[in-house]
Structures are given as C-alpha cells and as structure tokens.
DOTORMI-246941 format. One line per 2 residues: their letters; for each residue x, y, z of C-alpha. Coordinates in steps of 0.2 Angstrom, whole numbers. Example, Ala and Ser with C-alpha at 12.3 -4.5 7.8 and 13.67 -1.06 7.14 Angstrom:
// DOTORMI-246941
AS) 62/-22/39 | 68/-5/36;
//
This chain:
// DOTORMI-246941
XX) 471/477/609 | 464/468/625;
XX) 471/464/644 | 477/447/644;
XX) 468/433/656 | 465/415/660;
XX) 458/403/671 | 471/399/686;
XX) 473/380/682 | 490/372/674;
XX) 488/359/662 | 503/350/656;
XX) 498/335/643 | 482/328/650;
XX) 486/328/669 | 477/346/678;
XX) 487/354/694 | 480/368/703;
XX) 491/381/707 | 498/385/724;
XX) 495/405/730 | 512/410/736;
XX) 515/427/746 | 522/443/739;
XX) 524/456/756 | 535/470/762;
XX) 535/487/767 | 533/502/758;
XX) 548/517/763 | 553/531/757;
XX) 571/534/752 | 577/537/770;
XX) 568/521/776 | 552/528/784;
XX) 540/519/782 | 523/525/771;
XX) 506/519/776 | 491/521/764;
XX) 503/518/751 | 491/510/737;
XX) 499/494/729 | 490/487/714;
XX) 494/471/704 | 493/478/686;
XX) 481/469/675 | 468/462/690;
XX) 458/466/701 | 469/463/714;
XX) 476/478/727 | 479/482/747;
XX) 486/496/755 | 502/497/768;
XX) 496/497/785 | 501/509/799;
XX) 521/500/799 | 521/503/779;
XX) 518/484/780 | 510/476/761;
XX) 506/457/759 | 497/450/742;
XX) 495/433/740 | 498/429/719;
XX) 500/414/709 | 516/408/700;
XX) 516/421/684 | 525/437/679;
XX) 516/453/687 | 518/471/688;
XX) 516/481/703 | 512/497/705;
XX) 514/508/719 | 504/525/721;
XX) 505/537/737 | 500/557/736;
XX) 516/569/736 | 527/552/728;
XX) 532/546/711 | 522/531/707;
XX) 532/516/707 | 534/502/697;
XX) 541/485/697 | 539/470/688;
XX) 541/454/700 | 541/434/693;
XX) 532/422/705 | 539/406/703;
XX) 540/391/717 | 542/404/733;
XX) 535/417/744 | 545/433/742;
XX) 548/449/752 | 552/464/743;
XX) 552/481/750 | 547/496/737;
XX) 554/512/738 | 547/529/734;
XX) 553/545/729 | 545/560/734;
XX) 538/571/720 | 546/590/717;
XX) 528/592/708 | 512/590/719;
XX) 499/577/706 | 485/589/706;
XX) 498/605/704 | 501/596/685;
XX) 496/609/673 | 492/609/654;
XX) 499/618/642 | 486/628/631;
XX) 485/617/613 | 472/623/601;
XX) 475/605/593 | 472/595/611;
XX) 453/592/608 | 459/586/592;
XX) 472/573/599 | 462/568/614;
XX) 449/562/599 | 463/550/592;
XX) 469/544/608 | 453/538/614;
XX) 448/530/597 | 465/522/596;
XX) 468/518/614 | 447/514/622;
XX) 441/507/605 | 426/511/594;
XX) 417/495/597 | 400/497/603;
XX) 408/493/621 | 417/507/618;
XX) 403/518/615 | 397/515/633;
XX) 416/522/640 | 420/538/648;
XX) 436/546/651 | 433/554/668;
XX) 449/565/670 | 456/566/653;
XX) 464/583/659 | 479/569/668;
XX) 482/565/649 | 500/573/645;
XX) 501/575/623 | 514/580/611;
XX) 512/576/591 | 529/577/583;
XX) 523/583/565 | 538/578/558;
XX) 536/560/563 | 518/562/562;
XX) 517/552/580 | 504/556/592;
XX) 511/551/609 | 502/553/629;
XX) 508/547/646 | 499/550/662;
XX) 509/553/679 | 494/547/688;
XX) 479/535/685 | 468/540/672;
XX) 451/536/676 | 438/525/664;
XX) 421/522/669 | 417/505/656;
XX) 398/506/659 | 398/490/644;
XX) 406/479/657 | 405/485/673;
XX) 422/492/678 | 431/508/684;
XX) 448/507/676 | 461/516/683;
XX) 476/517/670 | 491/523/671;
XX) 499/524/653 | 519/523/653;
XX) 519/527/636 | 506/528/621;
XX) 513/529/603 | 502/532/586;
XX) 511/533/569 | 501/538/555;
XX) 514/534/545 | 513/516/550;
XX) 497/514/556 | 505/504/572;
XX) 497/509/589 | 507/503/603;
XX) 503/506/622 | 511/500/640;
XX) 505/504/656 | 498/499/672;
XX) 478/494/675 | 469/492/690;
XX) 451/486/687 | 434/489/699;
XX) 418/483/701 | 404/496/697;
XX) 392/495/707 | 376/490/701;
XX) 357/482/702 | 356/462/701;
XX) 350/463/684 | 362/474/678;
XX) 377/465/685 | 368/448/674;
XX) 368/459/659 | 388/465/663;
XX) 393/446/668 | 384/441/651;
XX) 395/456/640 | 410/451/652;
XX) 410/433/645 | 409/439/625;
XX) 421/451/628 | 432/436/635;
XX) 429/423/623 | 440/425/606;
XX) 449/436/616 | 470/437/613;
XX) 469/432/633 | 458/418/628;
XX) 468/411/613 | 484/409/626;
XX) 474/403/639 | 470/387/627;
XX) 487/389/619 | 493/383/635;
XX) 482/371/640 | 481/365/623;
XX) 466/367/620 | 467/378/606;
XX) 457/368/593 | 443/362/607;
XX) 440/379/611 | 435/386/593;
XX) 452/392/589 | 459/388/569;
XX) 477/391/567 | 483/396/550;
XX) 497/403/542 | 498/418/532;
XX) 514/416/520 | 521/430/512;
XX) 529/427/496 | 540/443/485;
XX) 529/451/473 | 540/447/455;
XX) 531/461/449 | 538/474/458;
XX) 557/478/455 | 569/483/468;
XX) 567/498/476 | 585/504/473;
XX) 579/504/454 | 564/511/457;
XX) 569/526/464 | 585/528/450;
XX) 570/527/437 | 561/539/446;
XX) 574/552/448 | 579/550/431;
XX) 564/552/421 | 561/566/433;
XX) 576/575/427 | 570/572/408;
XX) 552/578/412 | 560/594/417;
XX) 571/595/402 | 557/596/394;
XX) 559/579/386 | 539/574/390;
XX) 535/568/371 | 551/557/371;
XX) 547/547/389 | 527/545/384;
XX) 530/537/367 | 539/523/379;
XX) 524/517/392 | 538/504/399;
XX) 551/520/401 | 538/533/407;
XX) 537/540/423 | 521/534/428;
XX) 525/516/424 | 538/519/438;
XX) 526/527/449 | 513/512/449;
XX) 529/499/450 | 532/509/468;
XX) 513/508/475 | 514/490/470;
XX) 515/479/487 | 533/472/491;
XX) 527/453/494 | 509/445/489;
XX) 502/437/503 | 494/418/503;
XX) 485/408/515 | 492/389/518;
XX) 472/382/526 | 484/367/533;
XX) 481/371/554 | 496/371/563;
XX) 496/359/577 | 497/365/595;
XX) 511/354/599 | 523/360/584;
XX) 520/378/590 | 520/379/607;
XX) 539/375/617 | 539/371/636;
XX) 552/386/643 | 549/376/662;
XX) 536/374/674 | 527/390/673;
XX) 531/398/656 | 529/392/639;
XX) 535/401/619 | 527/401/602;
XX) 541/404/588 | 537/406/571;
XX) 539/413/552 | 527/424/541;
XX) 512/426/550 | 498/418/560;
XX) 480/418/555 | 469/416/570;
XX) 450/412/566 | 440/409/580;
XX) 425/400/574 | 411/402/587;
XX) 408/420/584 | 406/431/571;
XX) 413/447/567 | 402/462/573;
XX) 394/470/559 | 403/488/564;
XX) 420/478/562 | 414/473/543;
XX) 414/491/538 | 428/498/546;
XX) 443/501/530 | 457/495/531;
XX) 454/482/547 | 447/467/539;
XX) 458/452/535 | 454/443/518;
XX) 445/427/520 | 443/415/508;
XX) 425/416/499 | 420/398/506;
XX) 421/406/525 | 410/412/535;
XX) 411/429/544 | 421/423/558;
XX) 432/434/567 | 449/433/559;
XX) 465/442/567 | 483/440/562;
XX) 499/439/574 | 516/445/567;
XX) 531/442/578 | 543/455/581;
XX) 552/450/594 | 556/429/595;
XX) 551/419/603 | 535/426/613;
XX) 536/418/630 | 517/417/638;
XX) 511/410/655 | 500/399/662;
XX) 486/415/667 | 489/421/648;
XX) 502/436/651 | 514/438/636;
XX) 531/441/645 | 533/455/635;
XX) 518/464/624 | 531/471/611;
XX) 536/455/603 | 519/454/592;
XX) 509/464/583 | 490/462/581;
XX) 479/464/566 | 461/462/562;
XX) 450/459/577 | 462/459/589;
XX) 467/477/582 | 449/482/582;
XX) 446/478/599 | 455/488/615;
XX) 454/492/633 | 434/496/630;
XX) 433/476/629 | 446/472/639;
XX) 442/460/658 | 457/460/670;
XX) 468/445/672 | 458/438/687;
XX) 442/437/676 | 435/416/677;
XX) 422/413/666 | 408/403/673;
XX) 413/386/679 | 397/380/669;
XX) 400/389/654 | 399/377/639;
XX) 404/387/622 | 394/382/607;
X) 395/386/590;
//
C-alpha cells in the first residue's frame, strides 16, 4: 500500500481556491520545561521538517489538512502527535520524555528464525515491484520482531527511524513503524507509522529518470484516486468506479450445519461405519468437507459507474467522506498492469474477458465512513482495506504527501 498525496488546490464544484499556509510553532521541552534544541520535527508523510533553534523554538508553515508530527532528539522518546489544521495558525509545545534506554544501546535478541522474518517484512512492508527491487534497508538491525505461532502473526515496530535508500525514486526514507501486523491466516497486512522522505542526491540525468518513475508511481496511485475524488475529477483523470456486489453463495449451507455434519460423520467413520456413509455421496463426509471449502458469498460486478457526486459527502470546508456497501472496484484505465503483477497468485482481481489489462484494485470499507482531505490523507488508514494493485504496491512506490506532479503534465491513454 502507497503514502497518500495531492496537489495543494481545493476545488469545490467548478470554482479553484488556493489554499492559504497557516503556521504550526512552539518549543520543544522536556518534562521539567527546559527547553531542547536540535530536537528534529518531521511532518509524517512529506518532505517537510526543521529543527528547534537554541530556545527549543520550532515553526512549520502547513496547509489546512490532518498531519502527524514526529519529534526525534537522541537520549528521548520519539514523540508523536497528530494536529488538524483548519482556518488558524497554532502554537503547540511538545514534550519529551527522557529514554531509560540509550537508541543505539537497543539490543537484539538471538533468533535463528530473524533472517527468515526480516524476508517477509520486507516483501510485505517495501513491496516486490520492480521499484522494490532497487530498495535497501540500511539499518534493518532497528527492526524489533515477534511471530506469535499460535496466531500465526508476524509483527515489527522500530523505536527509531528505520532507514530506506529507494534508489527507483530517488528518496531516503526514514521510517518509524508504530506497528506492523501480517496474518497468515488472513492474509491482511496492516502498517502505521511515521515517514520522513529525502531527496537523494543525484546527476541531472538521473534526477530526469527519478522525476519520470516519480510521476508513474504517482499516477493510479490510492493518493491519486482521492486527489481526483475530491476534486471531482475522478472520471477525467482515468479513474472507473465499479461496484463489486457480493451475493450469498445458495450452494453452501450454513456453517453451524456444516460443522454438525462434519462431527458426526466423523464419529461413524470412526465406528467403523465407512461402507454405510459412502454408499450415500449426499451423506458422506467428504461431501461435507467440499460444502466447507465452498466460498461464503459469490461475487458479481454491476459495470454501472458510480457517479462522483453520489459517493462523495462534504464533511466541511476541508474534509470530505466516501460511504458505501459491498465493495468498490477501481480500474484505472491509463495504464496497464505490470507484467510481474499478472503472475503473482492470489493478487489479481477478475476482470471481465472484454477488458483490457488495466490495473484493477478493490476498496472494502471497514470502518464508515472514510473521511479524506483535500491533500489526499485518509483520516484514518484502518477504515479500508486494499486489494489487487493497490495491495501489490507498497512504500517501494510510494512519493510523499508534498509530491506535485508537473504543472504540464497532460495524462493520455
């Protein structure tokens, strides 16, 4: 899953406003008021930063939108806190709390299985797009592990940044992960935390060839479907909007009766009844078993687009909300999928034979509504869950929040 971005411009109906930069400033302290200069304070997401001058004094100038900052000082707990610009300058001060243990004094316990888990958290967490390929962890040894066999969940936090060279785009990413969750049970991956994204620095042609990879990377993009979702430009921008309707499978009966079935003809088997269940293939025990590897609803795809303007609610000035049943079947029609996505298991969406490889995710709603704003932030990143490209593609393509495509930029099919 990608960072998501936008152009800084609100559009409501036709009418274009530019957004006014308001102030966010204070001074960074620690718990007995002292104040703590060359604290770092990163806005998480961008490429925006500062550090607190000699008074412990911090000023970053942001737009109206929700935002994350993150505090870092050597010998103190990294801070968090998430602050809503909305029609005001504000003045915050941030407080930190010394550390008992040093950063660098963090020590990893011996795991024969770590080089094993640190495979699977890059693969789910960078990606293994071709982007991905071109992404190093530089300090992977920050990575803190546990795999809980019994829930068969591999999850990793970091107490510090954790530090990815993206030499497909250009960046240094510095990342510190609140929390990373894989179930292989599910299949869900989930992760939160807190990027700060760099420049690299490179050759003039180089930074042609990263602005060039920077732009695909953006375009078809979760950040950029919201972008256009807001500005309601959704359609105009090569975005299809269908919905995936799930419907109950009649061929599967309930689970309560599969499992009595089960149990049952479980018991006769070991009675040594086997003749008696097989002469009745409605009765046998593998008729039950295929009943419970059938799929609990059948899935089928209304081709009617949803209109923008049914989907999308005003909230207020600055925040808008999608709200819906079923799923949503995105199809962005102005590129194709990468040939390494085709065949990948288990990632593809079905398509209908008439269409063309286009790339094809799926959004289903966990928490409603899904409040977004103007820059393309989702309010909160746990109320949807991705499928299909979007799944496919992770912080190896992601550009940070302040990314702006080339004002001359005109996307063809």
């Amino acid at each position: 899953m990608k960072s998501l971005l936008t152009l800084f411009l609100i559009f409501i109906g036709n009418i274009c406003f530019a957004q006014q930069n308001y102030v966010l400033s204070g001074t960074v302290k620690d718990k007995h008021g002292e104040a703590l200069p060359g604290a770092g304070v990163y806005v998480s997401g961008y490429k925006i930063a500062t550090v607190s001058n000699n008074k412990g004094d911090y000023a970053l100038q942001l737009k109206p939108g929700n935002y994350d900052i993150l505090v870092q000082l050597i010998g103190y707990k990294a801070l968090n806190k998430n602050i809503i610009i909305s029609d005001k300058s504000i003045k915050i001060d941030l407080i930190l709390e010394e550390s008992v243990t040093q950063l660098n004094e963090v020590t990893i316990k011996p795991d024969p299985n770590r080089a094993h888990y640190l495979a699977m958290f890059r693969d789910f967490f960078i990606g293994t797009t071709p982007n991905a390929e071109q992404c190093k962890m530089i300090n992977p040894n920050v990575l803190l592990i546990d795999y809980d066999n019994e829930e068969s969940k591999l999850t990793v936090k970091t107490n510090q940044f954790l530090i990815i060279e993206n030499q497909a785009l250009g960046y240094r990413i510095k990342y510190l992960v609140n929390n990373f969750e894989y179930s292989s049970r599910t299949k869900i991956i989930y992760y939160e935390g807190f990027p700060y994204y760099e420049d690299l620095k490179g050759s003039v042609r180089k930074k042609k060839i990263w602005a060039k990879k920077r732009l695909t990377a953006y375009l078809g993009s979760p950040q950029h479907f919201f972008t256009s979702l807001y500005n309601g430009k959704a359609t105009e921008e090569g975005f299809i909007i269908n919905k995936l309707i799930t419907q109950p499978n009649r061929d599967k009966p309930s689970d309560s009766t599969i499992r009595a079935n089960i149990k049952r003809l479980t018991k006769m088997q070991e009675g040594l009844l086997r003749k008696t269940i097989n002469l009745n293939h409605g009765d046998s025990l593998s008729y039950w078993l295929r009943k419970k590897n059938l799929p609990d609803g059948i899935s089928i795809l209304s081709r009617s687009p949803i209109a923008q303007d049914t989907l999308v609610h005003i909230r207020n000035q600055h925040i808008k909300s999608i709200n819906f049943t079923d799923k949503l079947y995105i199809i962005y029609s102005k590129e194709k999928e990468d040939p390494l996505f085709a065949n990948r298991i288990g990632l593809s969406i079905n398509r209908p034979l008439d269409m063309p490889d286009y790339q094809i995710s799926t959004i289903t709603l966990q928490v409603a509504p899904v409040y977004f704003y103007e820059n393309g932030g989702i309010y909160n990143p746990r109320a949807m869950l991705f499928a299909g490209y979007w799944g496919w593609e992770k912080i190896a393509d992601s550009v940070p929040m302040d990314y702006l495509p080339p004002a001359d930029v005109e996307v063809k099919n």
